[in-house]
Backbone as CSV, one residue per row, in Angstrom:
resi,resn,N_x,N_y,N_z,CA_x,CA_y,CA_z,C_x,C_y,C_z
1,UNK,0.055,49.314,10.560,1.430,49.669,10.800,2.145,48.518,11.518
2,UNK,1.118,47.479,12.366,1.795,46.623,13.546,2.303,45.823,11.933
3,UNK,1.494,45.253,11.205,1.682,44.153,10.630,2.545,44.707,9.543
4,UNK,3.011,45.450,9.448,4.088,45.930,8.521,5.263,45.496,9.428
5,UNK,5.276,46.231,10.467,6.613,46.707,11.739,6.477,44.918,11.737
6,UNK,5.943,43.829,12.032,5.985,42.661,12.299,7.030,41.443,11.370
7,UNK,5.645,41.994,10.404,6.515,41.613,8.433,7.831,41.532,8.542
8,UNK,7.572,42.667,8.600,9.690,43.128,8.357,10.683,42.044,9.499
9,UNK,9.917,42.156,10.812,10.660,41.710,11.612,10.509,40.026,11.102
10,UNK,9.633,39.526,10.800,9.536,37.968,10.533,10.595,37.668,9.071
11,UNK,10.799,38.816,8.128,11.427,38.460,7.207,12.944,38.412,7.143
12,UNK,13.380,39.610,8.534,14.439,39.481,8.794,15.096,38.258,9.698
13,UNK,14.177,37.767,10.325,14.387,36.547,11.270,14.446,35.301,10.773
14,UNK,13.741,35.304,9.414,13.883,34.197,8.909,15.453,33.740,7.893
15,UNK,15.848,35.432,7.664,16.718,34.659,6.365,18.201,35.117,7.408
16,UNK,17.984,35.406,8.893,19.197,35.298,9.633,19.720,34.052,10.176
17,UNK,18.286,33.336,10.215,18.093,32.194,10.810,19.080,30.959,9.395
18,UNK,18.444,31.268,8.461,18.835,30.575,6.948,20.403,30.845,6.689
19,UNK,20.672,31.907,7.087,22.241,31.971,7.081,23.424,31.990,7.970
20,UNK,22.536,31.828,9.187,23.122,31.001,9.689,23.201,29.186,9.731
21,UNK,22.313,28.837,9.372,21.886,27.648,8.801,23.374,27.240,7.926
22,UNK,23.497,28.254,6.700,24.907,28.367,5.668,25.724,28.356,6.290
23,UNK,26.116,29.120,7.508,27.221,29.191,8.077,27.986,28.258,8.793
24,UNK,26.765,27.464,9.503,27.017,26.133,10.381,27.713,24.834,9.018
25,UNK,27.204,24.956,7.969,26.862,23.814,7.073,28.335,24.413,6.414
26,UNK,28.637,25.755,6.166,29.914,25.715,5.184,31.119,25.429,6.544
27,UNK,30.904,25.829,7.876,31.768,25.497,8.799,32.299,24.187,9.133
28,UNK,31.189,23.054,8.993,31.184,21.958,8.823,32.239,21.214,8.094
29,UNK,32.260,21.787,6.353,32.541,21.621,5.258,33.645,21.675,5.592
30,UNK,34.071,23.036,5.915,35.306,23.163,6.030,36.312,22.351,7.149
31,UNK,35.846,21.774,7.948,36.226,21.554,9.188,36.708,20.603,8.824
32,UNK,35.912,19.378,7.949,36.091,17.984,7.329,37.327,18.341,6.278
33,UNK,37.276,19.102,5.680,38.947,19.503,4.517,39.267,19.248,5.642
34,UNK,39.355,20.191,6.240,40.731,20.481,7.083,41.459,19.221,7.789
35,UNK,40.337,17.793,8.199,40.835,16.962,8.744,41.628,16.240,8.161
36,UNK,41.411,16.397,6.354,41.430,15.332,5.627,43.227,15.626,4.747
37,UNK,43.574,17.191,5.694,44.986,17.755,4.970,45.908,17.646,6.093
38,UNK,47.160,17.006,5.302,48.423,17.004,6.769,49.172,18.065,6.779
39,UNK,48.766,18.947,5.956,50.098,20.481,5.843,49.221,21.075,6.610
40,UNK,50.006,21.879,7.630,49.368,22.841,8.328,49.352,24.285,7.811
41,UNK,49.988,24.484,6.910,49.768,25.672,5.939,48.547,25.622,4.827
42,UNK,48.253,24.773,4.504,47.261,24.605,3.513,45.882,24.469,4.456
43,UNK,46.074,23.696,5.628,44.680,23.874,6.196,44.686,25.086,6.937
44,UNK,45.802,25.713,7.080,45.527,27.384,7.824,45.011,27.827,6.653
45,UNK,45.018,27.973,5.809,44.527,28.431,4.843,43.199,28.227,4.178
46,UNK,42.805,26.827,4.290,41.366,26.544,4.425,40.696,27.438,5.124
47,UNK,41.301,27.629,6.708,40.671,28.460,7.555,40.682,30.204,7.458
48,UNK,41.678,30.690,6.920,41.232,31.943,6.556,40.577,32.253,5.683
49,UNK,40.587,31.256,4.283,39.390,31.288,3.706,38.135,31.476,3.462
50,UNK,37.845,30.204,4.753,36.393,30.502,5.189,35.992,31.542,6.385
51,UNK,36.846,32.219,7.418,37.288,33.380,7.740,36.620,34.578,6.707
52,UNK,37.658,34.218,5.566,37.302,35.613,5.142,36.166,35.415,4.188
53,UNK,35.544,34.844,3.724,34.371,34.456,3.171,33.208,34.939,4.384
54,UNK,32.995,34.443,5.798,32.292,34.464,7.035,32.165,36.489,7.058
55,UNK,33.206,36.796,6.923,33.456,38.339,7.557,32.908,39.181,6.068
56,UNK,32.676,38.772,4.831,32.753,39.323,3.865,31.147,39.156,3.496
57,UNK,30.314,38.153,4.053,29.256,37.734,4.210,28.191,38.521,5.620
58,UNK,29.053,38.654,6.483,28.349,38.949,7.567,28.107,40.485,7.458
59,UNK,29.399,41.496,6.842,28.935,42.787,6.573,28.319,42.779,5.594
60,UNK,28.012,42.215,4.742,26.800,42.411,3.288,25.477,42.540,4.489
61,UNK,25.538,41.548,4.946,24.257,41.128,5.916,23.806,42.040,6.813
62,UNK,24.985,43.311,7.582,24.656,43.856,8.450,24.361,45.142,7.637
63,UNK,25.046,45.701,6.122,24.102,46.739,5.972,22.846,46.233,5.112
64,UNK,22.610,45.138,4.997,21.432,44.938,4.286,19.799,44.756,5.753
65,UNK,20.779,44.390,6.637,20.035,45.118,8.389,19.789,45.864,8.031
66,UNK,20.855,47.199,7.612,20.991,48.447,8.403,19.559,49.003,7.299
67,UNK,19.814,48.385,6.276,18.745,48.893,4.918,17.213,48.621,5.590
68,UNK,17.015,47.460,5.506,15.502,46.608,5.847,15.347,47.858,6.838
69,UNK,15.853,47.989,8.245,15.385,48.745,9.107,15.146,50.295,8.532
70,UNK,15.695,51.025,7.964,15.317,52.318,7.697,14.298,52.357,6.772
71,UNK,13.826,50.918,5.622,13.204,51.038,4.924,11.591,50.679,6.105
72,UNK,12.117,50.144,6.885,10.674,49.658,7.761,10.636,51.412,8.538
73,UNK,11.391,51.756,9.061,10.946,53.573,9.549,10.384,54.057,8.724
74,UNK,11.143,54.506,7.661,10.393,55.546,6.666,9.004,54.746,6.645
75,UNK,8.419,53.602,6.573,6.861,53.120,6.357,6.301,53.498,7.300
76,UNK,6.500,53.028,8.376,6.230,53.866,9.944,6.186,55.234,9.664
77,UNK,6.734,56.136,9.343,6.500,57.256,9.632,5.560,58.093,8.857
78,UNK,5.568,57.600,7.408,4.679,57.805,6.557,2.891,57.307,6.758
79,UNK,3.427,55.987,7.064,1.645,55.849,8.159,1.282,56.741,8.806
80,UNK,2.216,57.131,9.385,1.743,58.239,11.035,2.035,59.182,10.601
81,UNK,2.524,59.730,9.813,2.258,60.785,9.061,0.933,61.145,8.769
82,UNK,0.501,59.750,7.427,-0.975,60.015,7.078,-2.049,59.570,7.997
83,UNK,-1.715,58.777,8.598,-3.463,58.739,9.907,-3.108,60.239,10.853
84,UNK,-1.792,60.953,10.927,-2.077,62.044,11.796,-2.928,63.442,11.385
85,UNK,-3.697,64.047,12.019,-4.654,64.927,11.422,-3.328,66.310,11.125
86,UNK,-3.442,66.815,10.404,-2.470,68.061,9.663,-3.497,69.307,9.509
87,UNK,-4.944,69.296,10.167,-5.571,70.427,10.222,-4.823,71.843,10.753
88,UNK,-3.721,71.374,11.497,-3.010,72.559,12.044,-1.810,72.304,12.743
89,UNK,-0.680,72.902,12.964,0.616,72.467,14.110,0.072,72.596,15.321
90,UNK,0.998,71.496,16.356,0.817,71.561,17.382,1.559,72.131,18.055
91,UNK,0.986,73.193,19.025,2.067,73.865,19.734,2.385,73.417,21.119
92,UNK,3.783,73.025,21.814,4.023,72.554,22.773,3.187,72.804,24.092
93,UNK,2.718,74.233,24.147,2.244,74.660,25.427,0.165,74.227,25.180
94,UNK,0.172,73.929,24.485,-1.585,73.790,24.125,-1.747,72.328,24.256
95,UNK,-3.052,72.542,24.728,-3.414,70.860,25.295,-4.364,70.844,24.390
96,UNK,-4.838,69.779,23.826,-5.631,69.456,22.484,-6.641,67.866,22.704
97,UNK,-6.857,68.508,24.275,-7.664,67.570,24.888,-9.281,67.802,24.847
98,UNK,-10.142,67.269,23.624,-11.600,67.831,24.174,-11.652,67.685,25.734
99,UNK,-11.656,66.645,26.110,-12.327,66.998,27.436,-11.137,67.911,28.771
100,UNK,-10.472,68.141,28.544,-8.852,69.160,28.918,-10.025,70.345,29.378
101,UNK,-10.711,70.653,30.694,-10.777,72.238,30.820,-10.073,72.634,31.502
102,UNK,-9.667,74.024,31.524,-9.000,74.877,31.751,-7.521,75.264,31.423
103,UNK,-7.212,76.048,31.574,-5.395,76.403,31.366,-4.290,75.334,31.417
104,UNK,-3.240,74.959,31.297,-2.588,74.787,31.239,-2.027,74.643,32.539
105,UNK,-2.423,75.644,33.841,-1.555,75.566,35.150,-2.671,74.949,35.902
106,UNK,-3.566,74.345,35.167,-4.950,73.941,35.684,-6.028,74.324,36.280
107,UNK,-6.046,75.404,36.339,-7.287,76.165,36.697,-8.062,76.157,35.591
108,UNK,-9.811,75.957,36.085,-10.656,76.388,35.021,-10.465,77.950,34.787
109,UNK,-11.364,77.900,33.455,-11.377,79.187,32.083,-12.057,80.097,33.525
110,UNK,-13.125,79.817,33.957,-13.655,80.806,35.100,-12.762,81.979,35.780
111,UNK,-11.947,80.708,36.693,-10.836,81.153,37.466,-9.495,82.312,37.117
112,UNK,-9.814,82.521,35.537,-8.733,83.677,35.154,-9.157,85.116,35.684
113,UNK,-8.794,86.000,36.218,-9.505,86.850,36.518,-9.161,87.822,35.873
């Protein structure tokens, strides 16, 4: 389960890392237009561009987060699902301790009178 829960986390770290990598490199890009234009309308415009390119990119990214993570729960839970024993429900007030003697208010089985 660790190396699943891990996986996920190394695969997400890597391609946040990579796009931000894109982000620095198209910021760059853009930065150099922008030096290279004397209208200040056309390079405002460069800049909302890449603005709205940045914002249109970053929510793809955050539900494709939001995805990876629920797809890494549901695996988690389905593990622990199946390594958990289903011989029977557990009931809140029962202790399911072999070595657990006595009640619940801690007295040994003896001590009930």
């Amino acid at each position: 389960m660790q190396s699943n829960l891990f996986g996920g986390f190394e695969t997400m770290s890597r391609n946040w890392l990579e796009h931000r990598q894109d982000d620095l490199q198209s910021a760059l890009s853009t930065v150099e237009r922008m030096g290279t234009v004397e209208d200040a309308a056309e390079r405002s415009s460069l800049w909302n561009d890449w603005m709205a390119d940045r914002l249109k990119r970053w929510s793809e990214e955050a539900a494709a987060v939001v995805e990876q993570a629920q797809g890494m729960s549901r695996a988690m839970a389905e593990q622990a699902s199946a390594s958990a024993s289903v011989d029977r429900p557990f009931h809140p007030r029962e202790r399911r301790f072999p070595s657990a003697e006595g009640r619940r208010d801690g007295k040994p089985e003896e001590a009930r009178g």
